[in-house]
C-alpha positions, 0 to 999 in steps of 0.5 A: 555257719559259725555260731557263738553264744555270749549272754544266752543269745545266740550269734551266728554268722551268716555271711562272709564277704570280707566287706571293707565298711558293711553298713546300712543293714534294710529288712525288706518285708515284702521280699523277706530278705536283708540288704546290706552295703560293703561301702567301700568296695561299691557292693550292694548285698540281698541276704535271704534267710530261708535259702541261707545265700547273700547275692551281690546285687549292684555293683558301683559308686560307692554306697553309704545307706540306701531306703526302699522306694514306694515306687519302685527299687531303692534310693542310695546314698552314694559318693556322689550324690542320690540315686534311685536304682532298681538295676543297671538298666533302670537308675536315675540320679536325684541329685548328683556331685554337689550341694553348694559347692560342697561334694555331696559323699554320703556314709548313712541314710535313712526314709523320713515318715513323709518320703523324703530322704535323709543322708549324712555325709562323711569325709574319711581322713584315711582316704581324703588326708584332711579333717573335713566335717560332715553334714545331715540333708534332707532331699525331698520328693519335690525336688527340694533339698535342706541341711538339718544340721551340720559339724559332724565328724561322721553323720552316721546311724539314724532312726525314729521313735515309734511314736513318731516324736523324735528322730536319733542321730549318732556321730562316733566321732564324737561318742554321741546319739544326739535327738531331734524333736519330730513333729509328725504333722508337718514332718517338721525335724527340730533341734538337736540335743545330746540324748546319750554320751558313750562313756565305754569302748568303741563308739555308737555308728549304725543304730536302729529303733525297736517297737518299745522305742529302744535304741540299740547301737552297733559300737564301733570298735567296741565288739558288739551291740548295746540297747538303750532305753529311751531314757538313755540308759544303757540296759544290755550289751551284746558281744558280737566277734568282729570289733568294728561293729558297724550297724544293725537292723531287726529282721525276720518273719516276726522281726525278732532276728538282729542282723548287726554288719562289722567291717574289715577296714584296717584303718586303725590296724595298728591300734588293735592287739595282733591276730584281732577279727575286725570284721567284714561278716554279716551276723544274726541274733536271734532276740526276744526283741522286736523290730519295727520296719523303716519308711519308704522315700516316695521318688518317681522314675 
């Protein structure tokens, strides 16, 4: 393991998988293990800190975030469409290829407090050769499927107050964490505004809302993880190794270790001093913070 100390904290390197875009860091409590997806790659990854091994669980159409499932596997988010997969043998598609004529390619999800689904999309250019933009849906347990918002360069990161009265939603294209009003009676998503404008390097991308209600933000090429009050004031930053911070999520028996993802994609190679680390590593921060686990989508086989 290599381990490196920045701020009195210690950053340790807990797996190396060379993931093209790692994202979408889930604590499962029950389990006791960390999954993570190389995006791009269509890996999907179980960490187990007691063993120190990271197994490649799935192999497929490409993943973007997934959530547990109250009945069984997990829901992902895929580049084509919703899939509940528990293994090869046991999957079943919720909603697959498109949504109103529109390819349904999802870059990050997250559980809703009532059990739905909710996944954004994100069409890259690199990939694609042309500026599309990306949407939020929420796909419900009943078969039901809305837009909560729509105009993002990347629907990305994603989480909930602890209290249950907002819901956080991060677009780096445009450098913003923006916060939606969450009525947790009718589970109702309201509208959005600008709760935090990133001024420095990188971007805000994968997020996670802590026990206090702080935000802490994975910084797209920004090197490392900042925490946010609910305020929307910047109050630490974390230096992680790896520039394309890509996403966090607290873990762990007391919920105190910090798993951020980093990604190696080169997409903006050119753009970065030479011998630069992007990423592709999966790291860990043992913090005096503590987690809060995420919601689980209630869909049957």
């Amino acid at each position: 393991m290599l381990v490196i100390l920045f701020f009195m904290l210690s950053v340790i390197k807990v797996a190396d998988e060379q993931a093209n875009v790692g994202e979408g860091p889930l604590w499962d409590d029950e389990a006791q293990v960390l999954y993570w997806a190389d995006i791009r790659s269509g890996r999907l990854f179980e960490y187990n800190p007691k063993t120190g091994t990271n197994k490649n669980i799935y192999n497929g159409i490409f993943v973007g975030g997934f959530a547990k499932n109250a009945f069984g596997g997990l829901t992902l988010g895929t580049w084509n469409g919703v899939m509940l997969w528990e293994s090869d043998k046991k999957k079943r598609w919720i909603h697959q290829g498109t949504f109103q004529g529109e390819k349904l390619q999802f870059n990050d999800c997250i559980a809703a407090p009532d059990g739905s689904f909710l996944a954004g999309t994100f069409y890259p250019y690199a990939i694609h050769g042309y500026e599309k933009n990306g949407k939020l849906y929420r796909f419900f347990p009943n078969g039901d499927v809305t837009i909560v918002s729509d105009g993002h360069g990347c629907s990305n990161g994603m989480g909930f107050s602890p209290d249950l009265k907002y819901f956080y939603h991060c677009d780096p294209s445009k450098g913003s964490i923006v916060r939606h009003p969450y009525d947790s009676s009718t589970h109702e998503i309201g509208e959005s505004e600008v709760w935090f404008q990133h001024s420095g390097d990188g971007a805000p991308d994968g997020i996670t809302v802590d026990s206090n209600g702080f935000v802490w933000a994975a910084l797209w090429g920004g090197s490392g993880v900042i925490k946010i009050d609910p305020d929307g004031n910047i109050v630490d930053k974390i230096s992680v190794p790896a520039i394309q911070t890509s996403s966090c999520m607290f873990g762990g028996e007391k919920l105190t270790d910090l798993y951020v993802t980093t990604a190696a994609t080169p997409d903006n190679l050119n753009a970065l001093p030479e011998g630069s680390y992007l990423g592709g590593s999966l790291f860990k921060i043992e913090s005096s913070s503590v987690g809060k686990l995420e919601y689980e989508t209630k869909f049957e086989f």
